[in-house]
TINULO-700427 format. One record per residue (C-alpha): x, z, y; residue number from 1; residue in one letter. Coordinates in steps of 0.02 Angstrom, whole numbers, plus 50000, padded with zeros to 5 digits. Each point is the difference from the previous one (the first is absolute). Layout:
% TINULO-700427
<pavex c1="X" c3="Z" c2="Y" num="NUM" residuo="A"/>
...
END
This chain:
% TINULO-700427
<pavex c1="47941" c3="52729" c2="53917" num="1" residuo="X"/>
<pavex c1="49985" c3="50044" c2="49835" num="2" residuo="X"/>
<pavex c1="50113" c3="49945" c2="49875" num="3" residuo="X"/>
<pavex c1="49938" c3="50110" c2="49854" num="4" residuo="X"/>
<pavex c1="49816" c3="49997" c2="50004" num="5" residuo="X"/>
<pavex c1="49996" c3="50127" c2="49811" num="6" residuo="X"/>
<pavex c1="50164" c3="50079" c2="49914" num="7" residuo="X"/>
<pavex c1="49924" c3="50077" c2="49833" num="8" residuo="X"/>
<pavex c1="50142" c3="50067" c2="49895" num="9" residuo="X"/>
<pavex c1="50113" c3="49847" c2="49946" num="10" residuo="X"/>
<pavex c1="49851" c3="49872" c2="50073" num="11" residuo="X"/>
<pavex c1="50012" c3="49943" c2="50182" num="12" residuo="X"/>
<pavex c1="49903" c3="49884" c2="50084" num="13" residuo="X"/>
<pavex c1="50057" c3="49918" c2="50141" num="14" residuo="X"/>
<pavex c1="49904" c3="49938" c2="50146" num="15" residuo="X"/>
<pavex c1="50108" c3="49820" c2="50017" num="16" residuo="X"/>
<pavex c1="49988" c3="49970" c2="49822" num="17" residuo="X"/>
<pavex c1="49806" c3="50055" c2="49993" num="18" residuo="X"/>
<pavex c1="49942" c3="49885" c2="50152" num="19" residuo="X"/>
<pavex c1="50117" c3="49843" c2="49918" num="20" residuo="X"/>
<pavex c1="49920" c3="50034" c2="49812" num="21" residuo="X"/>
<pavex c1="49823" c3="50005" c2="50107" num="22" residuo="X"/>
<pavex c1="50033" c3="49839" c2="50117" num="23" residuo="X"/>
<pavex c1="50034" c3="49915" c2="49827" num="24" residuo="X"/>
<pavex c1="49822" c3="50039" c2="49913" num="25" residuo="X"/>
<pavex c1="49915" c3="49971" c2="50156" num="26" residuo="X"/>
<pavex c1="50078" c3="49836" c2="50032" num="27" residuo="X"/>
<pavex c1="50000" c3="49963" c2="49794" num="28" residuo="X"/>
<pavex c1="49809" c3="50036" c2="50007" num="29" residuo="X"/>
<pavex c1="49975" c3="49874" c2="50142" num="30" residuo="X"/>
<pavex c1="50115" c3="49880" c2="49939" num="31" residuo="X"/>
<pavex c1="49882" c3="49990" c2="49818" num="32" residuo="X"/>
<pavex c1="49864" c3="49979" c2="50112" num="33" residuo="X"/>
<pavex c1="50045" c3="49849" c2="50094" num="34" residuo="X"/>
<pavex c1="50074" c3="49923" c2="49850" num="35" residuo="X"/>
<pavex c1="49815" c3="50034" c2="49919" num="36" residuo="X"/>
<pavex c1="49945" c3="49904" c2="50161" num="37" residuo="X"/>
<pavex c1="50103" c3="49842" c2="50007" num="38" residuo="X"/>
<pavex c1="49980" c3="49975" c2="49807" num="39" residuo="X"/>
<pavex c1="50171" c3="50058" c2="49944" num="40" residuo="X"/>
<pavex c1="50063" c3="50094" c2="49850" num="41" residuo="X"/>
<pavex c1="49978" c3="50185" c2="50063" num="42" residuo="X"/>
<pavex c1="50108" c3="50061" c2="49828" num="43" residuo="X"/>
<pavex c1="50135" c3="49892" c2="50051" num="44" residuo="X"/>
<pavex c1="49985" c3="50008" c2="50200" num="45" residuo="X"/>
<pavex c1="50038" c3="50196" c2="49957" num="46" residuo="X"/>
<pavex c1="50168" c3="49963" c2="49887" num="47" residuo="X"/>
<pavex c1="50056" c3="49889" c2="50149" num="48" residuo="X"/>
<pavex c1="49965" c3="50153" c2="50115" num="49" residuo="X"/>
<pavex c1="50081" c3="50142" c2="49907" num="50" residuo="X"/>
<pavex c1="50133" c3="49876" c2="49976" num="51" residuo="X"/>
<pavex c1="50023" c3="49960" c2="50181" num="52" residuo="X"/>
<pavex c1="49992" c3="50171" c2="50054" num="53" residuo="X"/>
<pavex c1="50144" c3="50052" c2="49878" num="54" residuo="X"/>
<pavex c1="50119" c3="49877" c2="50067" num="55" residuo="X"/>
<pavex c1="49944" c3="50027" c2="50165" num="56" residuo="X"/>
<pavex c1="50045" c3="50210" c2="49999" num="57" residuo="X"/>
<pavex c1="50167" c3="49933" c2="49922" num="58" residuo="X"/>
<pavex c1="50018" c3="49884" c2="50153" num="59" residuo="X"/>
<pavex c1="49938" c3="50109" c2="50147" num="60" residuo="X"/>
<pavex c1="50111" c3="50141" c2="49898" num="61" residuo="X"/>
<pavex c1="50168" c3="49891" c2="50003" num="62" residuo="X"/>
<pavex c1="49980" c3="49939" c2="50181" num="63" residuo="X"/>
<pavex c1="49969" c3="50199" c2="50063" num="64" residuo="X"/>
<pavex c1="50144" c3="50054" c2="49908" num="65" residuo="X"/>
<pavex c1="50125" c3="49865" c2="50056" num="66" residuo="X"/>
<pavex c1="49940" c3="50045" c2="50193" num="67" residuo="X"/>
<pavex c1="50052" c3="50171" c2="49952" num="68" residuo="X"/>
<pavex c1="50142" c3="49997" c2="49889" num="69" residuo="X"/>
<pavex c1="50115" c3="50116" c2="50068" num="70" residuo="X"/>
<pavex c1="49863" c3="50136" c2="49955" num="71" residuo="X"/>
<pavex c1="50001" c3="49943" c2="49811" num="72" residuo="X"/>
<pavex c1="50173" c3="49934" c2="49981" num="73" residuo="X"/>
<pavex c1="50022" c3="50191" c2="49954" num="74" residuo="X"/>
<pavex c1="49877" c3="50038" c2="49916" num="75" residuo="X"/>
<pavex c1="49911" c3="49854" c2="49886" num="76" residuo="X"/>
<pavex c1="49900" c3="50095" c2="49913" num="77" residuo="X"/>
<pavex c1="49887" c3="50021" c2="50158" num="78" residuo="X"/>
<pavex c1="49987" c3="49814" c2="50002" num="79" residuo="X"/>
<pavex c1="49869" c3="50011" c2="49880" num="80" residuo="X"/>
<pavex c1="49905" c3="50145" c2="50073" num="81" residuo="X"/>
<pavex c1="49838" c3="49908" c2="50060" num="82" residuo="X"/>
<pavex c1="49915" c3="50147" c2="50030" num="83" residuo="X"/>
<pavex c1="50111" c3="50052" c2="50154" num="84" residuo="X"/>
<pavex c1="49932" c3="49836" c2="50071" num="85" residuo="X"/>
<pavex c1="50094" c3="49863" c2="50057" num="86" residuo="X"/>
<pavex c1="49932" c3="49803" c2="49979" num="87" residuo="X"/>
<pavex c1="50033" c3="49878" c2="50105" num="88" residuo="X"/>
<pavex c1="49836" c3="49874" c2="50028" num="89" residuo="X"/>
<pavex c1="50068" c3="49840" c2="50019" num="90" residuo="X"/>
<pavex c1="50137" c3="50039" c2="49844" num="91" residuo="X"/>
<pavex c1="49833" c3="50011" c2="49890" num="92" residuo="X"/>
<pavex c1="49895" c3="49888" c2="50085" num="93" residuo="X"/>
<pavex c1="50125" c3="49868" c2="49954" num="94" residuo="X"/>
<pavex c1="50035" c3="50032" c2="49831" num="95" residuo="X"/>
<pavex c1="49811" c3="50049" c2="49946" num="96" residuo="X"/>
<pavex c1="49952" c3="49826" c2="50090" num="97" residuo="X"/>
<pavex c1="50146" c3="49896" c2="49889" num="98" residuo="X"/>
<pavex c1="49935" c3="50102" c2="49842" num="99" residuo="X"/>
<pavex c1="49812" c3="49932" c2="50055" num="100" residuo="X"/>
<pavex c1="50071" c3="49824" c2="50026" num="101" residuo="X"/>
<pavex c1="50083" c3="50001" c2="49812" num="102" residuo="X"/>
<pavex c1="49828" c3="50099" c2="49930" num="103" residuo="X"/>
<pavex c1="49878" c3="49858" c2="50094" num="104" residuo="X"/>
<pavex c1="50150" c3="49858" c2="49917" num="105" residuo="X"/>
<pavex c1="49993" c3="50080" c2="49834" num="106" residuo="X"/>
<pavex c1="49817" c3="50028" c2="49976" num="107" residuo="X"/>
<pavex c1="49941" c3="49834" c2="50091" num="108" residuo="X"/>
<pavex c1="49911" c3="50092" c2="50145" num="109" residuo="X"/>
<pavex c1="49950" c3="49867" c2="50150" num="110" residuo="X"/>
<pavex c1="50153" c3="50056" c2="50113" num="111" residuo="X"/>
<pavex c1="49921" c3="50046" c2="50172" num="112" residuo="X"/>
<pavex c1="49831" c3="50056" c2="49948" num="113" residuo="X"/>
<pavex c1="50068" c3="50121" c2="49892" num="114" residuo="X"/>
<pavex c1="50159" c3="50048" c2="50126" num="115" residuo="X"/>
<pavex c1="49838" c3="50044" c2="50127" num="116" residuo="X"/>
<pavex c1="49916" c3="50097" c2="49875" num="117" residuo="X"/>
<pavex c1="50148" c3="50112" c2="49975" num="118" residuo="X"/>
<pavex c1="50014" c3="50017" c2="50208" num="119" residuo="X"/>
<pavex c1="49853" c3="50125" c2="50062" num="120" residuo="X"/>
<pavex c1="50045" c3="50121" c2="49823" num="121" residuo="X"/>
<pavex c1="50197" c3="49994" c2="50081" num="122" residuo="X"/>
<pavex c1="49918" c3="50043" c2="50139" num="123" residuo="X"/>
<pavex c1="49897" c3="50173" c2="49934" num="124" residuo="X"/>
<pavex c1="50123" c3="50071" c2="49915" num="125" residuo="X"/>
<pavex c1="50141" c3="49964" c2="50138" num="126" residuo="X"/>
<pavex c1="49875" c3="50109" c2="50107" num="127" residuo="X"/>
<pavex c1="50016" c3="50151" c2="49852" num="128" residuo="X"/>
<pavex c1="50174" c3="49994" c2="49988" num="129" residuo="X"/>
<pavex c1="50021" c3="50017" c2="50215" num="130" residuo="X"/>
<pavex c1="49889" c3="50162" c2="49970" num="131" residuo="X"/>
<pavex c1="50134" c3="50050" c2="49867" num="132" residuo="X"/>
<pavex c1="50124" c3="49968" c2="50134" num="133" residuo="X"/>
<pavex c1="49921" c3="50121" c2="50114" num="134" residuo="X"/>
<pavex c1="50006" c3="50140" c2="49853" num="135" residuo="X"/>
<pavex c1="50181" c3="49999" c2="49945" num="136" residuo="X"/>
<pavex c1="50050" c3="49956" c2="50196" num="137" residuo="X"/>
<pavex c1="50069" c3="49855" c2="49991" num="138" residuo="X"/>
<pavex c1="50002" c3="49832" c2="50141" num="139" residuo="X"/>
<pavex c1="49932" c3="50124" c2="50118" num="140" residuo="X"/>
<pavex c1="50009" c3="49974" c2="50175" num="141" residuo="X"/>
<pavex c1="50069" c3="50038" c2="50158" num="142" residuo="X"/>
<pavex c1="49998" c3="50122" c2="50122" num="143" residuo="X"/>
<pavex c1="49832" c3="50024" c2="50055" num="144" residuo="X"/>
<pavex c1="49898" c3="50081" c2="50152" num="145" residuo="X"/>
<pavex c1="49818" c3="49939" c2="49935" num="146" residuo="X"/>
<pavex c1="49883" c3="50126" c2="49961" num="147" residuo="X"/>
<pavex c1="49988" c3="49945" c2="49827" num="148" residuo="X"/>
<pavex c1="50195" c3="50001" c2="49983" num="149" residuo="X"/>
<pavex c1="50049" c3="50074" c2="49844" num="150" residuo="X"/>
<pavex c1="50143" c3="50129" c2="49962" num="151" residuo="X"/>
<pavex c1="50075" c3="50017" c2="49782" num="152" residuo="X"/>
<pavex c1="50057" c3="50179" c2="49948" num="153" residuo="X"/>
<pavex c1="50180" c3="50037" c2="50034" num="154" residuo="X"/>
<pavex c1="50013" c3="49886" c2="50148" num="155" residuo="X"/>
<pavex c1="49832" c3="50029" c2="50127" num="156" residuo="X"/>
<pavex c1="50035" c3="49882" c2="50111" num="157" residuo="X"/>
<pavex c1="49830" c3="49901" c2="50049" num="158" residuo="X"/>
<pavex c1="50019" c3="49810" c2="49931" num="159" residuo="X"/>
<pavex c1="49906" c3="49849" c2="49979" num="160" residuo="X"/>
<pavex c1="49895" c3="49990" c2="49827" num="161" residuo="X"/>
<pavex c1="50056" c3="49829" c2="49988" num="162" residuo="X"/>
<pavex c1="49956" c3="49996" c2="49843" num="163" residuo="X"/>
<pavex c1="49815" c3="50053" c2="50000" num="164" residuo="X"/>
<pavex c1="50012" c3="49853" c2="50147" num="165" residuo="X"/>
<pavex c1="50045" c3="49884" c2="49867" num="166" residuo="X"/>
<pavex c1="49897" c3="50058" c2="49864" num="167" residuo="X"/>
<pavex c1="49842" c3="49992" c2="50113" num="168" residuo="X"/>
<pavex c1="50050" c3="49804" c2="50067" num="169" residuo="X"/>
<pavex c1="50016" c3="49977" c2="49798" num="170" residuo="X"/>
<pavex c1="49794" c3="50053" c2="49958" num="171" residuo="X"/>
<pavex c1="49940" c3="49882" c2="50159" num="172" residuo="X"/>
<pavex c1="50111" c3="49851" c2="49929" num="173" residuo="X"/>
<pavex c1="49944" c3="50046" c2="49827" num="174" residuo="X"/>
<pavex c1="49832" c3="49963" c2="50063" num="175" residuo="X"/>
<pavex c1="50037" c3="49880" c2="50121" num="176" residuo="X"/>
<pavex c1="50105" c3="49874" c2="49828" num="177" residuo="X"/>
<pavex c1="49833" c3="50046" c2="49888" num="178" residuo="X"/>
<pavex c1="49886" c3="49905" c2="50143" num="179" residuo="X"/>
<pavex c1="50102" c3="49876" c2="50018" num="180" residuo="X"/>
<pavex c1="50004" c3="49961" c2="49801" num="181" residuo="X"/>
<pavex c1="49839" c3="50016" c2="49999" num="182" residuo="X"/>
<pavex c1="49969" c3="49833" c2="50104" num="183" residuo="X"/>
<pavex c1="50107" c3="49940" c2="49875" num="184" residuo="X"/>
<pavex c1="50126" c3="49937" c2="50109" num="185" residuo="X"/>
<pavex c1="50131" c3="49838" c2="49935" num="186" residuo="X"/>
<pavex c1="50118" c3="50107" c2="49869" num="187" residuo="X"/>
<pavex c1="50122" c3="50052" c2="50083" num="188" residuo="X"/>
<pavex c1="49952" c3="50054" c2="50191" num="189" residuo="X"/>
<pavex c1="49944" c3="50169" c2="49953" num="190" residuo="X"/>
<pavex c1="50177" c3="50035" c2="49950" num="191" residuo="X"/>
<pavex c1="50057" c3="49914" c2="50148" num="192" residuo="X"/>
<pavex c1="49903" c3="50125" c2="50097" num="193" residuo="X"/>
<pavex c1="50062" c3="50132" c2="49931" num="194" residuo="X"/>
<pavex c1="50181" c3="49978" c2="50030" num="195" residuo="X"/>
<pavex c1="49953" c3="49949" c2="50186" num="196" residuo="X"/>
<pavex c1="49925" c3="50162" c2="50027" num="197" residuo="X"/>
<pavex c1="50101" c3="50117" c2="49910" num="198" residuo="X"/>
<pavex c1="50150" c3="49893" c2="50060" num="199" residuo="X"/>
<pavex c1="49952" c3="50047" c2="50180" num="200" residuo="X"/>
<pavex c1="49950" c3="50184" c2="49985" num="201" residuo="X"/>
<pavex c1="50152" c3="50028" c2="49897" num="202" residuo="X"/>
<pavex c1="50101" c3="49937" c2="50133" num="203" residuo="X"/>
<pavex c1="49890" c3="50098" c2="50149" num="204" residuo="X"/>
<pavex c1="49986" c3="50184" c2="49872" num="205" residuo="X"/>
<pavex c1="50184" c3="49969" c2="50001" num="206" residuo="X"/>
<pavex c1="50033" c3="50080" c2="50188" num="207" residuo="X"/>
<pavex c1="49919" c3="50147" c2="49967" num="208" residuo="X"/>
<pavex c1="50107" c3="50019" c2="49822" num="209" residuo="X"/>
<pavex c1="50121" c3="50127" c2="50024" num="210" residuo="X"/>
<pavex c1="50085" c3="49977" c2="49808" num="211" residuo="X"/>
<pavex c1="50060" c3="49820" c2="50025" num="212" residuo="X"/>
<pavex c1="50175" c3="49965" c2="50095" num="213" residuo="X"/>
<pavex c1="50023" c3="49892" c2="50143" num="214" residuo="X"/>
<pavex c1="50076" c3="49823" c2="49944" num="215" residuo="X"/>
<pavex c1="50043" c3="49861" c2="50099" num="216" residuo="X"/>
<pavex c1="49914" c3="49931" c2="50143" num="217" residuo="X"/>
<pavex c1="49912" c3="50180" c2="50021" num="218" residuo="X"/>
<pavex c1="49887" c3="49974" c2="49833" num="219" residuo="X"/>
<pavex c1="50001" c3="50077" c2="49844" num="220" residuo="X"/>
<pavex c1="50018" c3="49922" c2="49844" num="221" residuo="X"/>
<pavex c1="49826" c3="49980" c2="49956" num="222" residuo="X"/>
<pavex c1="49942" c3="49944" c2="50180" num="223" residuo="X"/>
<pavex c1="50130" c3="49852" c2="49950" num="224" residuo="X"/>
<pavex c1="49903" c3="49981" c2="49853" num="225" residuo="X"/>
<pavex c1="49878" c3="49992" c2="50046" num="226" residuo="X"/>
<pavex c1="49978" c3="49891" c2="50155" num="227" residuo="X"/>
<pavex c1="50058" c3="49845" c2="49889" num="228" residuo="X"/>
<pavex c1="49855" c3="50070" c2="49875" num="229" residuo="X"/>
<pavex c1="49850" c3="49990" c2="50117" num="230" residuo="X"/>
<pavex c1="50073" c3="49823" c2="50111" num="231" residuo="X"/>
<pavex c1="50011" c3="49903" c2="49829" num="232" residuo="X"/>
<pavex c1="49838" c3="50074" c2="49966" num="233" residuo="X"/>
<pavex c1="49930" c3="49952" c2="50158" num="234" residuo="X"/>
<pavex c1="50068" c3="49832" c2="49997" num="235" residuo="X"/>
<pavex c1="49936" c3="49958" c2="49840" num="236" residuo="X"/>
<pavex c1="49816" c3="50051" c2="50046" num="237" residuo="X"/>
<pavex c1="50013" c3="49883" c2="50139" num="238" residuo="X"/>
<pavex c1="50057" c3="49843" c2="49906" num="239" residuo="X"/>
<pavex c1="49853" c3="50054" c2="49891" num="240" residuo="X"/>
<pavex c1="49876" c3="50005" c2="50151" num="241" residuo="X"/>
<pavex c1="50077" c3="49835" c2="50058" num="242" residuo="X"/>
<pavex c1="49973" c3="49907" c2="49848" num="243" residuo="X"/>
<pavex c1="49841" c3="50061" c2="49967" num="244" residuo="X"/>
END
């Protein structure tokens, strides 16, 4: 855990912030890339990204802090403090994907080739930003008795490094998506994929959060998200299997 990686006289850099700004030229550089590829207007394909990733910080950003309120209802100016951490996936994922959707509209983008060309980029710099996680200490996990269990400064007890579990599932799906486009699957499945998989680890990473309450029926909040996420998902790759 190391939420302030350098702290030169007034500048600090942050290890959350750091490991978001990096998941973003990472995933920017790959997005260009496969834009390049399928024949698209890499200029434009990069407007539609920043674009997307603005609205989807905002997002993530207004879904953490209304899970958390009483800890900002005192305090709002904290509510923009980014650098302490503190975005919630599916808040971002989507907005960003309803700011792509109005981008592919606007600029006259085929719809799901270019919604799967945005997927394996998500993908990369989702991975970053669970690294950043790791640094400032944030969705850790729980209590731990693995070898590789994990204890942050000021509380050494051993937990799970849920998130380096995440971010390591992220790089094999990351590579996993870019095969699959690759065969250049009917537009569409590869981000049908995606939210099957990630649907289903989010919901199985979810027992061994220790940062997410209990809601009903024994999930959390994002395991009910989930679930719904990857059976629609699911369900729509087999009607496409069927009728192909």
């Amino acid at each position: 855990m190391h939420p302030v990686l350098i702290r030169i006289g007034p500048i600090t850099l942050y290890g959350y912030g750091l490991m978001i700004a990096l998941g973003f030229l990472a995933a920017a550089w790959d997005l260009s890339r496969r834009a390049s590829a399928a024949g698209l207007d890499r200029d434009r394909i990069q407007n539609l990204a920043l674009a997307a990733l603005l609205v989807g910080i905002v997002g993530g950003r207004a879904l953490y802090v209304g899970l958390n309120w009483p800890q900002y209802r005192s305090n709002g100016w904290e509510i923009f403090r980014l650098d302490h951490g503190g975005l919630v996936f599916y808040g971002g994922f989507i907005t960003g994907f309803a700011a792509v959707l109005w981008g592919i509209r606007r600029n006259r983008f085929p719809l799901w080739k270019t919604v799967d060309l945005f997927v394996p980029p998500l993908v990369l710099a989702h991975a970053f930003g669970r690294v950043g996680c790791f640094l400032n200490g944030c969705c850790y996990g729980k209590l731990a008795s693995v070898p590789w269990a994990v204890a942050f400064p000021g509380e050494g007890i051993p937990r799970h490094p849920a998130q380096l579990y995440e971010s390591a599932f992220l790089v094999f799906l990351f590579f996993l998506l870019g095969s699959l486009q690759r065969r250049n699957p009917r537009p569409g499945t590869v981000l049908l994929v995606y939210g099957l998989a990630y649907g289903t680890w989010r919901f199985g990473i979810e027992f061994l959060r220790g940062d997410n309450p209990i809601m009903g029926g024994g999930l959390t909040l994002f395991q009910w998200i989930s679930l719904p996420l990857a059976g629609i998902c699911a369900w729509l790759l087999l009607l496409r299997t069927r009728r192909k």
